[in-house]
C-alpha positions in Angstrom: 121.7 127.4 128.8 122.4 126.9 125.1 120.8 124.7 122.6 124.3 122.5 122.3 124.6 122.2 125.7 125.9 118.6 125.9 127.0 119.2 122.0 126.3 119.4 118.4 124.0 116.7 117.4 124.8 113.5 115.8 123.0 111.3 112.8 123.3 107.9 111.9 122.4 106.3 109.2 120.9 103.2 111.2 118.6 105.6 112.8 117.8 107.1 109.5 116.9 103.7 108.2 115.0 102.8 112.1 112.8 105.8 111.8 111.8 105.9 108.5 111.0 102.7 108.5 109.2 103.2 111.4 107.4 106.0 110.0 106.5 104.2 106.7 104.6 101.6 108.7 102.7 104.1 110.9 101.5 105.2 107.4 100.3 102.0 106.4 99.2 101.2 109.7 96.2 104.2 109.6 95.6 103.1 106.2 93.5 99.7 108.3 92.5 102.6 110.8 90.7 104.4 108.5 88.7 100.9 107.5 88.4 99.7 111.0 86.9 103.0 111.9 84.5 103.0 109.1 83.3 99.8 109.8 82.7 100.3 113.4 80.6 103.5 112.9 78.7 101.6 110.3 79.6 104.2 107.6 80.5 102.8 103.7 84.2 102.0 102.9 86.2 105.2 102.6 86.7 106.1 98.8 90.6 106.0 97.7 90.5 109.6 97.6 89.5 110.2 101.0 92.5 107.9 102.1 95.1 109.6 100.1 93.3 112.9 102.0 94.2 111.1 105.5 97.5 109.9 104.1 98.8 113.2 102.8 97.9 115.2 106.3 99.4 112.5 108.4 102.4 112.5 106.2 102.1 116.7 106.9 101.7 116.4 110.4 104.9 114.4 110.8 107.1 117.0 108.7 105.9 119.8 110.7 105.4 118.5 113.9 107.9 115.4 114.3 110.8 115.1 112.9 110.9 117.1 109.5 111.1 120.9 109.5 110.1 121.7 112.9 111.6 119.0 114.4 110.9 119.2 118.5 112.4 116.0 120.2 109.6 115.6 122.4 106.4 116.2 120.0 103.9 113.7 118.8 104.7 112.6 115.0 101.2 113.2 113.8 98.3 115.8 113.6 
């Protein structure tokens, strides 16, 4: 068994534009998780610099484990 067993892969630009855009609003989307989670455990409002914390190792975790250098087609997009 080879790795192009059914062929060379193929990109599209739609799917470009589909996942990215896909993956920009995951982004924002943990952005209210990190609020809602603060605000359920009672805790003060996360300081900007704590979010840009989350944003940049959520960001990491899909480049590594998703769909950026590491790319495995069946991995979770996040840490």
């Amino acid at each position: 068994m080879t790795a192009v067993r059914w062929g060379l892969p193929t990109f599209g630009f739609p799917s470009f534009i589909a996942l990215t855009t896909s993956t920009l609003v995951s982004t924002v989307e943990s952005v209210g998780d990190y609020y809602a989670c603060a605000r359920l455990a009672g805790a003060p409002v996360p300081p900007a610099h704590a979010i840009n914390r989350g944003t940049i190792a959520a960001v990491g975790g899909i480049l590594l484990g998703g769909g950026g250098f590491f790319f495995c087609g069946t991995g979770r997009p996040i840490l």
